[in-house]
VOBA-264378 format. One line per 3 residues: their letters; for each residue x, y, z of N, C-alpha, C. Coordinates in nm, 4 decimals, padded with zeros to 6 digits. Layout:
BEGIN
A> X/Y/Z/X/Y/Z/X/Y/Z  ...
end
This chain:
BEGIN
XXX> 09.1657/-09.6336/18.7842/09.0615/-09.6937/18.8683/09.0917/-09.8395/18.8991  09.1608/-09.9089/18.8060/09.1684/-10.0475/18.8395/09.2909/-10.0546/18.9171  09.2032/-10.1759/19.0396/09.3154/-10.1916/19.1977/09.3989/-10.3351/19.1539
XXX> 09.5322/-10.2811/19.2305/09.6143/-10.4027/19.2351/09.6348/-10.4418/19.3875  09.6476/-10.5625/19.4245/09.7199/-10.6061/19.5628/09.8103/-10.5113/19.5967  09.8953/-10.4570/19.5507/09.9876/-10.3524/19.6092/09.9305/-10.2353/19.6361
XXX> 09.8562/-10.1755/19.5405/09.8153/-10.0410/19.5604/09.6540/-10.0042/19.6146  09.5840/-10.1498/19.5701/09.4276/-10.1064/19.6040/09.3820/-10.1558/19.7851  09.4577/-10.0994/19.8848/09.4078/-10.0688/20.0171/09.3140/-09.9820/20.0042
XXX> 09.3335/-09.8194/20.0426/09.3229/-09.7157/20.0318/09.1775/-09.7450/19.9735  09.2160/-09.7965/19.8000/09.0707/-09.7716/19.7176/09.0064/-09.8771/19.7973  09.0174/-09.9747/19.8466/08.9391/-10.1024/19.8655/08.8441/-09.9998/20.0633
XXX> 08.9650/-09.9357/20.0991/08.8488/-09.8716/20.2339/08.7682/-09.7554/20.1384  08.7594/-09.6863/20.0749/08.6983/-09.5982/19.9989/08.5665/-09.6926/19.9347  08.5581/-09.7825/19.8825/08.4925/-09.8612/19.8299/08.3450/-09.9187/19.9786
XXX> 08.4007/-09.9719/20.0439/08.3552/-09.9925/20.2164/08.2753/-09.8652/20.2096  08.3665/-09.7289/20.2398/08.2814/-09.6163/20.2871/08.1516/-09.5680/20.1903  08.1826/-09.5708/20.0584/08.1250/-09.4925/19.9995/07.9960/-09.6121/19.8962
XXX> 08.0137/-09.7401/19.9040/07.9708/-09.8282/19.7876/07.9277/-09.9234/19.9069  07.7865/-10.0040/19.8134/07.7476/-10.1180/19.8918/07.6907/-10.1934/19.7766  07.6540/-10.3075/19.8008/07.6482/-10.4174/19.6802/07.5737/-10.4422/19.6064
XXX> 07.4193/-10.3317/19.6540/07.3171/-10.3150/19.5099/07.3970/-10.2503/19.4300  07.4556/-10.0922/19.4797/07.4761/-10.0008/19.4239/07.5815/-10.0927/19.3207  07.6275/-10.1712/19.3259/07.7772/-10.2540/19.2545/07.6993/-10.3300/19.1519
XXX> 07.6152/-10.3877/19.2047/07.5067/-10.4559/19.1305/07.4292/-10.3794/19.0540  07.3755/-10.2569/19.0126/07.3010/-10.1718/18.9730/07.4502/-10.1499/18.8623  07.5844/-10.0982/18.8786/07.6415/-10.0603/18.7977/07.6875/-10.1861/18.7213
XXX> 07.7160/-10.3220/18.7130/07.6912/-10.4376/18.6855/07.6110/-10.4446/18.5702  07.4662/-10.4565/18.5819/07.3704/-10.4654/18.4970/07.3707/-10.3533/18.4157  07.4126/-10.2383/18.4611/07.4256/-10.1451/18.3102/07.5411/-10.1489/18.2382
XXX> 07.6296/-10.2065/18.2908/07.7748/-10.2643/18.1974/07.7071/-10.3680/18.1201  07.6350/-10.4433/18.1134/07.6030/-10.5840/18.0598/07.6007/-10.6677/18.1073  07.6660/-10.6916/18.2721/07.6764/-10.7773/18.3420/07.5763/-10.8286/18.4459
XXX> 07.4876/-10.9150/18.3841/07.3959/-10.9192/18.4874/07.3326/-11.0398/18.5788  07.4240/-11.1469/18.5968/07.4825/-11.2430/18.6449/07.6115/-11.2621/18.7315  07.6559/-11.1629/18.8046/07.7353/-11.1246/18.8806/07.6560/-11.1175/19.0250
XXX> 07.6163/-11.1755/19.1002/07.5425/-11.1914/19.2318/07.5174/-11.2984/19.2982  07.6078/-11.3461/19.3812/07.6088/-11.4808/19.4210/07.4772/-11.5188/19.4860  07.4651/-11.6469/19.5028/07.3359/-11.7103/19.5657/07.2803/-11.6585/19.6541
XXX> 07.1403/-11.6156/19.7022/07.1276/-11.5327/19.7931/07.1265/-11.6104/19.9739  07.1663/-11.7588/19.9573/07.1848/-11.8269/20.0572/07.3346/-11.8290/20.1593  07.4245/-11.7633/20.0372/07.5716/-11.7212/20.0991/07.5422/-11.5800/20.1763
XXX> 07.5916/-11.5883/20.3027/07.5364/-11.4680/20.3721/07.6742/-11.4422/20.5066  07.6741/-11.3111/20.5435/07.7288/-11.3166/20.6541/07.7498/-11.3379/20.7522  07.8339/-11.3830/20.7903/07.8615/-11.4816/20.9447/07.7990/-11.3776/21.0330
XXX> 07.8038/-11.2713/21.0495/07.7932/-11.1844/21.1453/07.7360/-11.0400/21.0868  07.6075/-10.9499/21.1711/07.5689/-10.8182/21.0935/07.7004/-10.6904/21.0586  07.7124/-10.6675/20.9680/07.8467/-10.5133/20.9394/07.9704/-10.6018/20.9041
XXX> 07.9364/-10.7220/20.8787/08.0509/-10.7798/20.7897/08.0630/-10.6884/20.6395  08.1469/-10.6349/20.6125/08.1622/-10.6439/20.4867/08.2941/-10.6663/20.4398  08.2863/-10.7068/20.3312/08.4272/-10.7721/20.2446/08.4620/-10.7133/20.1212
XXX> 08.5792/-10.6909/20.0937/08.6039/-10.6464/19.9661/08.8189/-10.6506/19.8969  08.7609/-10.7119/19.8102/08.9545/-10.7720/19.7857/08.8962/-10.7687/19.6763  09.0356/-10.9296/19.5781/09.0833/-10.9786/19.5238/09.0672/-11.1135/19.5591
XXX> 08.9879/-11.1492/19.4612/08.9786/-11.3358/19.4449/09.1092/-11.4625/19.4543  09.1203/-11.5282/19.5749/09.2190/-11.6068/19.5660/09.1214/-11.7274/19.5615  09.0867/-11.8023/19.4376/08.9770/-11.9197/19.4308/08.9974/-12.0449/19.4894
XXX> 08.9335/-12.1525/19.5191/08.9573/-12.2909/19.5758/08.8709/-12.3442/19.5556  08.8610/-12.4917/19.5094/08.7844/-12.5391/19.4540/08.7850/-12.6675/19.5582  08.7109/-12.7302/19.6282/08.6757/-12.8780/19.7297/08.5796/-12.9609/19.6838
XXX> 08.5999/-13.0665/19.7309/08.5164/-13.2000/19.6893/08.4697/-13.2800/19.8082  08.3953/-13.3493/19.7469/08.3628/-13.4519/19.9042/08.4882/-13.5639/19.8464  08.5128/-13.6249/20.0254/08.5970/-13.7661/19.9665/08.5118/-13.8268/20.1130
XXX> 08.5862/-13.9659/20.0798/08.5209/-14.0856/20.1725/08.6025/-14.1406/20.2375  08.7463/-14.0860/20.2068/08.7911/-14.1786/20.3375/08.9767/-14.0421/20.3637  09.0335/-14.1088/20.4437/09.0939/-13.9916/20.4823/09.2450/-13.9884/20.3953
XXX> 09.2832/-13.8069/20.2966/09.3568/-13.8415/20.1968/09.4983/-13.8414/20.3133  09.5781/-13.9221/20.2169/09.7444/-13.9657/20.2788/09.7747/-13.8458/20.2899  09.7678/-13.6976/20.2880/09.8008/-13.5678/20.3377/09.6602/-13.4573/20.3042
XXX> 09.6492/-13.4766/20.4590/09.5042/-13.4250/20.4708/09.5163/-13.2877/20.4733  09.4548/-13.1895/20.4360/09.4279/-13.0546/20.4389/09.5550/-13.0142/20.3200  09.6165/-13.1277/20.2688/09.6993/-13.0203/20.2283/09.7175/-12.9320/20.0699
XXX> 09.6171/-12.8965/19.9979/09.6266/-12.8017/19.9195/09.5485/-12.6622/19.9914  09.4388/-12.6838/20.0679/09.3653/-12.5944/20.1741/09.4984/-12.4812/20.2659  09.5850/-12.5658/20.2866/09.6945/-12.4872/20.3842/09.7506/-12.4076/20.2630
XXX> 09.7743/-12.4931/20.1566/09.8465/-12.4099/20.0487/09.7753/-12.2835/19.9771  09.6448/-12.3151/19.9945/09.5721/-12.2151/19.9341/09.5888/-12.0776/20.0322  09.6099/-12.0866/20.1841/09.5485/-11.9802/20.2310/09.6726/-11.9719/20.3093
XXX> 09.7923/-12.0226/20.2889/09.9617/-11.9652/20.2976/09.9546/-11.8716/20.1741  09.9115/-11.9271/20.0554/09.9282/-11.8159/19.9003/09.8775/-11.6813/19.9128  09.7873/-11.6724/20.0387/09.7169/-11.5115/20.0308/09.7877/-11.3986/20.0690
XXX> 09.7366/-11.2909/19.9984/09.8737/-11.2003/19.9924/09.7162/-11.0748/20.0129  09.8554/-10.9505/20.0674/09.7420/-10.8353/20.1495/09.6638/-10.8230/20.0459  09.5303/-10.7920/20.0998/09.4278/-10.7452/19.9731/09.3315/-10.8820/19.9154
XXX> 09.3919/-10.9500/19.9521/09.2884/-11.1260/19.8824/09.1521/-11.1537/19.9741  09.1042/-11.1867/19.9083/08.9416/-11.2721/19.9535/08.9705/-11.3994/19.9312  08.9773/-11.4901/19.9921/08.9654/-11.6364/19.9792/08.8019/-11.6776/19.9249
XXX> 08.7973/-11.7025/19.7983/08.6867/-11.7432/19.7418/08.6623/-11.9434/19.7383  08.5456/-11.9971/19.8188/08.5791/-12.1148/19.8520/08.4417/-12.2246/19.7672  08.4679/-12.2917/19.6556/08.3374/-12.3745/19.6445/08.3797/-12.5029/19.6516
XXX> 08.2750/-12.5483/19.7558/08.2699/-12.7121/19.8011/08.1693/-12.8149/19.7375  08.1225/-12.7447/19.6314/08.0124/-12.8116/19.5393/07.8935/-12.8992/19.6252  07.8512/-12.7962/19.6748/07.7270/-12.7888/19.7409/07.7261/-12.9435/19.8681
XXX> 07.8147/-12.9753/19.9583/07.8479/-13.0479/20.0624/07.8308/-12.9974/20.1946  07.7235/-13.0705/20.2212/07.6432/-13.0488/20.3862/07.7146/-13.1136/20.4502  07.7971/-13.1744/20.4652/07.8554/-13.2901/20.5118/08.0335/-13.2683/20.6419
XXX> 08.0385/-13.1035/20.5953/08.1699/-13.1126/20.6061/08.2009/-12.9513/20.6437  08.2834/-12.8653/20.7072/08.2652/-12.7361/20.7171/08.4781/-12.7097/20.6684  08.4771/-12.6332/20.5502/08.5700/-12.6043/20.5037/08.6210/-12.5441/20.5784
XXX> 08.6154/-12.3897/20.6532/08.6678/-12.2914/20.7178/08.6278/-12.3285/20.8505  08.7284/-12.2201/20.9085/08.7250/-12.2119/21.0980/08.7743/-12.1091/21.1063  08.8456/-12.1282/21.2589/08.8803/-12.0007/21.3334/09.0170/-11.9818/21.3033
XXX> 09.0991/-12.1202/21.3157/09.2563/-12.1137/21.2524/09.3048/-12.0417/21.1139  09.2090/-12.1008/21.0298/09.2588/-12.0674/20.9258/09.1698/-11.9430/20.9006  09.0996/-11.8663/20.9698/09.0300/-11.7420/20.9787/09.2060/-11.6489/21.0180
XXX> 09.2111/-11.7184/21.1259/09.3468/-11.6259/21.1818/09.4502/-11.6105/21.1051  09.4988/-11.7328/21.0284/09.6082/-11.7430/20.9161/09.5962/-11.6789/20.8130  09.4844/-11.6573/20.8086/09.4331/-11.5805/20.6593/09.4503/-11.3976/20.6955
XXX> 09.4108/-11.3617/20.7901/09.4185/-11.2485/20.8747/09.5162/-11.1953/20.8636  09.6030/-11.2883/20.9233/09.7593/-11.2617/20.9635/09.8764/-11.2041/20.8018  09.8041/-11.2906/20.7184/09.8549/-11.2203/20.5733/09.7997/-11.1476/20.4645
XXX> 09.7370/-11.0625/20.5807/09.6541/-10.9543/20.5178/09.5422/-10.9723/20.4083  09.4610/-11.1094/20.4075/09.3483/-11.0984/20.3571/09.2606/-11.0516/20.4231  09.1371/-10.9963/20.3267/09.0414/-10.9323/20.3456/08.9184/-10.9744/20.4240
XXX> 08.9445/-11.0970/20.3532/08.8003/-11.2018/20.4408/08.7885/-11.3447/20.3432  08.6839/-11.4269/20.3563/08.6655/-11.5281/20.2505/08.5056/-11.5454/20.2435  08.4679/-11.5598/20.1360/08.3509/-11.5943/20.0740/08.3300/-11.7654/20.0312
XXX> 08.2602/-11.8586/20.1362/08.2576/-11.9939/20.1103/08.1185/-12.0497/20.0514  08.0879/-12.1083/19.9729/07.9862/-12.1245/19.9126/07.9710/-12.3189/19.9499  07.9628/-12.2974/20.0862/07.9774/-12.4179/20.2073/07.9721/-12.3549/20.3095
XXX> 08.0449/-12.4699/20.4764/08.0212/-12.4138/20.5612/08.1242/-12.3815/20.6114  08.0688/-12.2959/20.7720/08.2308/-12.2842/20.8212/08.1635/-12.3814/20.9560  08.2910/-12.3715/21.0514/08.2866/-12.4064/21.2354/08.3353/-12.2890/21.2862
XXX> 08.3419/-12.2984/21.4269/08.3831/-12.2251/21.5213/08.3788/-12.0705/21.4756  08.2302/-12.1026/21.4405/08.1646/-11.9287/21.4217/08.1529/-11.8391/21.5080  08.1416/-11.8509/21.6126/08.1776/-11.7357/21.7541/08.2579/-11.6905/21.7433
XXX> 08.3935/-11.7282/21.7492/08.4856/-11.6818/21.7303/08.5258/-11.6015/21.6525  08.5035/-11.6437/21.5031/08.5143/-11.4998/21.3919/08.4632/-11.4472/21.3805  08.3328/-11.4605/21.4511/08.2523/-11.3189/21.4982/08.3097/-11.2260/21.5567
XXX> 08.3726/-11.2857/21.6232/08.4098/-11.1909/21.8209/08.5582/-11.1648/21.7439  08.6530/-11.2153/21.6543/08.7662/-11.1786/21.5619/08.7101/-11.0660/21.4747  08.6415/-11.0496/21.4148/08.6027/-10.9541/21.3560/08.6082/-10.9855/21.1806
XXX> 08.6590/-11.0775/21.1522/08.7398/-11.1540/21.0648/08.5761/-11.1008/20.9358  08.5965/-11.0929/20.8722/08.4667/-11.0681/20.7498/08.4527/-11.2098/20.7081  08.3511/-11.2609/20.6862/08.3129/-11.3944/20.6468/08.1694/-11.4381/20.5605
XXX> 08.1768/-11.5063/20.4529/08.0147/-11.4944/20.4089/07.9919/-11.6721/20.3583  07.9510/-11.7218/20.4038/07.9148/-11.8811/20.4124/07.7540/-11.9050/20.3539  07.7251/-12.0128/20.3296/07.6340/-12.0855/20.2895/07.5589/-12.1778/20.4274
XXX> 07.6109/-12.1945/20.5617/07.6082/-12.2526/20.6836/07.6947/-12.2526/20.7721  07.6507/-12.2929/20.8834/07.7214/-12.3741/20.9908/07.7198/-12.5299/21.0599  07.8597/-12.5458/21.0761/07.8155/-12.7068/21.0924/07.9520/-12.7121/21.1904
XXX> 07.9328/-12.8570/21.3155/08.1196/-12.8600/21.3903/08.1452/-12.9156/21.2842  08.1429/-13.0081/21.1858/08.2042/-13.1028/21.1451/08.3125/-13.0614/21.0964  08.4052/-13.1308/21.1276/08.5586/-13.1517/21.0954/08.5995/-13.2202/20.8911
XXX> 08.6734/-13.0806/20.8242/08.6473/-13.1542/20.6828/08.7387/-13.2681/20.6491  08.8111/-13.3024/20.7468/08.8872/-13.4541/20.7212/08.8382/-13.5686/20.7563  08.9229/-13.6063/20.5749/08.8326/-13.7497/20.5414/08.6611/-13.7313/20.4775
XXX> 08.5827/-13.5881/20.4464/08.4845/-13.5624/20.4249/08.4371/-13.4762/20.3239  08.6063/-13.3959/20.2973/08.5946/-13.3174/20.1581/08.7389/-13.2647/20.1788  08.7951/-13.2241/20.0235/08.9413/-13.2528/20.0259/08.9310/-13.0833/19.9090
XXX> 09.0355/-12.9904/19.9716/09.0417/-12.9186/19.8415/09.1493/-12.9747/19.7102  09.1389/-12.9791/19.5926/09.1524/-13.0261/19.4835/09.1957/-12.9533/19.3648  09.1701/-12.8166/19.4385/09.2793/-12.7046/19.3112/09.2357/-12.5317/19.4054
XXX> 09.3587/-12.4477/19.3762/09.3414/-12.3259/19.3995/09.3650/-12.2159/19.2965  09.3460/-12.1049/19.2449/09.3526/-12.0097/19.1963/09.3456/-12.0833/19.0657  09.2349/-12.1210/19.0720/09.1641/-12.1797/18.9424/09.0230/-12.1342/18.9244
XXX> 08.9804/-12.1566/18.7868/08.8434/-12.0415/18.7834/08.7429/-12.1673/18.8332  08.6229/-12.0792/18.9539/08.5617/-12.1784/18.9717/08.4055/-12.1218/18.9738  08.3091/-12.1919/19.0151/08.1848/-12.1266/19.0522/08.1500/-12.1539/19.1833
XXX> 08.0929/-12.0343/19.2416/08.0618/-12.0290/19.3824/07.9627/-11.9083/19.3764  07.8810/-11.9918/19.4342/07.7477/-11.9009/19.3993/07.6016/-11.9078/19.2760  07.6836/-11.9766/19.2149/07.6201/-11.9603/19.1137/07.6957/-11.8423/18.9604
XXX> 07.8020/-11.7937/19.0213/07.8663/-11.7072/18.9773/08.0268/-11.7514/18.9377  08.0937/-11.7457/18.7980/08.1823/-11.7925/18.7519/08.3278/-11.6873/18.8163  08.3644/-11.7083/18.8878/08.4856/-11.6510/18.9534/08.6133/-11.6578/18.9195
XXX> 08.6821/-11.5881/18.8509/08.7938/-11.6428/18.8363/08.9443/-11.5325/18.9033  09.0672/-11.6164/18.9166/09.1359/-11.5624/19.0738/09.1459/-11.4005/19.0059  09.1766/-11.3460/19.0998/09.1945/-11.1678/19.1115/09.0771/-11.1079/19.0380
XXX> 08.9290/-11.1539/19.0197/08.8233/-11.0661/19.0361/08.8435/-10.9790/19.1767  08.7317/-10.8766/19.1381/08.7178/-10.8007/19.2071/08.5528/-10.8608/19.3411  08.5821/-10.8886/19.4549/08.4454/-10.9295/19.5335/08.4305/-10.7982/19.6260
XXX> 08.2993/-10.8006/19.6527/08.2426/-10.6762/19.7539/08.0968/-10.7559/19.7914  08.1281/-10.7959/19.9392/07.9988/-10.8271/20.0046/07.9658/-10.7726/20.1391  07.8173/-10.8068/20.1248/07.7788/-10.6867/20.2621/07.6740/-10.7564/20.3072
XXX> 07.5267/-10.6948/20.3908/07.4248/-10.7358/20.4133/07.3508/-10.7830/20.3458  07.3538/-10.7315/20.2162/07.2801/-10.7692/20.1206/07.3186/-10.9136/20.0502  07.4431/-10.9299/20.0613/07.4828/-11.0083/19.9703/07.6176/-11.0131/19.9049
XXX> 07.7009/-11.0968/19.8147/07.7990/-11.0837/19.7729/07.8144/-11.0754/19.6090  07.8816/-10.9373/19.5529/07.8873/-10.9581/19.3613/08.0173/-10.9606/19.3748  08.0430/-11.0087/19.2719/08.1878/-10.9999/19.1718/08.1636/-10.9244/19.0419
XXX> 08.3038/-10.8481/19.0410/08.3188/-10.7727/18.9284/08.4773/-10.8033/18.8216  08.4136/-10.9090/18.7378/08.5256/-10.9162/18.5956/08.6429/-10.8268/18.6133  08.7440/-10.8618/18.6261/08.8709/-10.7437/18.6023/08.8724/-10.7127/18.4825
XXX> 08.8009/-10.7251/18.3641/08.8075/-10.6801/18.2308/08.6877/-10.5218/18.2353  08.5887/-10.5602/18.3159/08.5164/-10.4425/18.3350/08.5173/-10.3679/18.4667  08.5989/-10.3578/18.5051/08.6528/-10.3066/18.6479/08.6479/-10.1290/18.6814
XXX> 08.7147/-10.1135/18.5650/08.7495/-09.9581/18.5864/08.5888/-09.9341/18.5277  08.5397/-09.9838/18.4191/08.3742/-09.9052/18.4066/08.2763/-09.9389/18.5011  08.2985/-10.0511/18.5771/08.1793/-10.1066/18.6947/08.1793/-09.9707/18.8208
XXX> 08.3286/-09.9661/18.8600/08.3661/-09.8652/18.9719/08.3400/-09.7503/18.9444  08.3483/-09.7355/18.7832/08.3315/-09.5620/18.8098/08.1729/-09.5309/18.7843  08.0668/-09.6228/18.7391/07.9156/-09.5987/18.7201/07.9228/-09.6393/18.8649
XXX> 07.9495/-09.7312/18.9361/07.8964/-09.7628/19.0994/07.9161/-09.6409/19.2028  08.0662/-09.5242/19.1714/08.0588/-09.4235/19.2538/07.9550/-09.3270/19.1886  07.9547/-09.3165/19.0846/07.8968/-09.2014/19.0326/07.7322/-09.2213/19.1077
XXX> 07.7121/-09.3489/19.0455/07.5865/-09.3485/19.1448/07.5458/-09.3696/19.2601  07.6125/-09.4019/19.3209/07.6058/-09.3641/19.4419/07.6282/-09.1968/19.5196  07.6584/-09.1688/19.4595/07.6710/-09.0190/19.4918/07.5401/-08.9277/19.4165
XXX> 07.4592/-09.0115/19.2703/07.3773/-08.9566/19.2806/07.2409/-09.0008/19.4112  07.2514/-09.1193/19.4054/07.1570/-09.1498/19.5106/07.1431/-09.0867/19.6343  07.2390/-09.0353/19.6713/07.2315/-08.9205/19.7639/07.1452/-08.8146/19.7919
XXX> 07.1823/-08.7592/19.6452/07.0814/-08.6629/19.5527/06.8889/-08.7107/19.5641  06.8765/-08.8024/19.5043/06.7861/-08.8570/19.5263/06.6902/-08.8821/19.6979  06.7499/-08.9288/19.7392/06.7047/-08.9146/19.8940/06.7277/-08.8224/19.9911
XXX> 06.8094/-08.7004/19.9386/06.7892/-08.5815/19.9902/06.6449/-08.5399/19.9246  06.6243/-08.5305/19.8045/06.4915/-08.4541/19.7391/06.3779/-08.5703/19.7982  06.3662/-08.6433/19.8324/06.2575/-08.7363/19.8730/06.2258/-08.6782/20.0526
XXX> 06.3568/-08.7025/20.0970/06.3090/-08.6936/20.2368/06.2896/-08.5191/20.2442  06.2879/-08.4440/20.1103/06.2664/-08.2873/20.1306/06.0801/-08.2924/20.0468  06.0444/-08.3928/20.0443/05.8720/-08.4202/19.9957/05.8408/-08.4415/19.8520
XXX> 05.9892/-08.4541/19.8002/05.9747/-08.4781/19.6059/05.8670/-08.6177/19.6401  05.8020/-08.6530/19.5193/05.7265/-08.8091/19.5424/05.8394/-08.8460/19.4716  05.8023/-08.9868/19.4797/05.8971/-09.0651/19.4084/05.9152/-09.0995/19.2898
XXX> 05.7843/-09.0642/19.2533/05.7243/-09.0338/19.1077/05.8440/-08.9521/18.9878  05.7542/-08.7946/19.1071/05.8803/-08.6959/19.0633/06.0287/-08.7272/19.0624  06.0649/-08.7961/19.1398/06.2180/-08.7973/19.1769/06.3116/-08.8737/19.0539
XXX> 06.2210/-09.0002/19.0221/06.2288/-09.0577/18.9192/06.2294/-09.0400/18.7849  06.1191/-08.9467/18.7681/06.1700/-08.8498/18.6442/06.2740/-08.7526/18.6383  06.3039/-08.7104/18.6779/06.3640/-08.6174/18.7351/06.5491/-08.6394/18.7349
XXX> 06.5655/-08.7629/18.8280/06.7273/-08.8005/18.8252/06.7030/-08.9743/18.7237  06.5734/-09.0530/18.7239/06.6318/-09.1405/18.6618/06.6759/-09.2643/18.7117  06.6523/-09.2590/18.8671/06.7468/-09.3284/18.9188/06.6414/-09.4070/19.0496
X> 06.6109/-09.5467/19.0850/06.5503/-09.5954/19.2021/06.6452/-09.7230/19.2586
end
């Protein structure tokens, strides 16, 4: 069950079709994990975004004046992404400055990441809309992040969200929202998240056939 960059495509569209991020979240909290759910203010750029990789982390700061090589651990971070990565981005809560765009939406694309999760803002949001690009931000802003916030380390464990991330977790975000899942509990998160989801099925077949919910609940156990 547990995906690698090489091999977890396949599982990562299976995951899309069949899983969504309560259901991830529901199997989460019965592992023990129940602090896995980022802020509910990080949201998708666009409706039917969904995302799902491997954590490539980045960590940004505000600065005040402009560094002697600007952007450059940001380029390095999102040259490092390899097929299958989520660019995971915290700017420690800076209104001031919009980390992501459309360029480095495309660059990121182009080497087969999945999408990025910024716990900040982006710019030139039309565009990765109309790209299709998966994206889940905290805002929008034009502002340009040079000279205004500087990234300062990558594939380092960080928090974004409210949630302790560290690189090659597992992320899955959707409408609802974005969780991470520990690569230490990976293979037990995935296999309670399909299982239930496939019972929930079960469940809302017998409901929309006139079970109450009452009944249904006793019955499978499951809301």
């Amino acid at each position: 069950m547990k995906l690698s960059r090489e091999t977890g495509s396949e599982r990562y569209e299976e995951m899309k079709e069949k899983l969504f991020s309560a259901v991830i979240a529901d199997a989460l909290d019965g592992c023990g994990y129940r602090d896995q759910i980022l802020r509910h203010d990080i949201r998708p750029l666009y409706p039917g975004a969904v995302v799902v990789g491997r954590a490539l982390t980045v960590l940004s700061v505000d600065v005040y004046e402009i560094p002697d090589e600007p952007y450059k651990l940001e380029l390095e971070a999102v040259d490092a992404l390899k097929p299958g990565d989520v660019l995971v981005a915290q700017t420690n809560g800076t209104t001031r400055s919009s980390l992501w765009g459309e360029l480095l939406s495309t660059a990121a694309e182009v080497r087969g990441a999945r999408g990025a999760v910024i716990d900040g803002f982006t710019r030139d949001s039309q565009a990765i809309a109309d790209m299709g690009f998966p994206l889940f931000v905290r805002g929008i802003a034009p502002y340009d992040s040079k000279g205004r916030s500087d990234v300062i380390a990558y594939n380092t464990p960080i928090d974004c969200g409210g949630v302790k991330v560290f690189p090659g977790d597992l992320v899955f975000g959707d409408f609802d929202g974005v969780v991470v899942v520990p690569r230490a509990a990976e293979e037990e998160v995935l296999k309670a998240a399909f299982e239930k989801a496939a019972e929930e099925k079960e469940v809302k077949q017998a409901l929309q056939n006139g079970m109450s919910a009452t009944a249904a609940f006793e019955k499978y156990g499951i809301l």
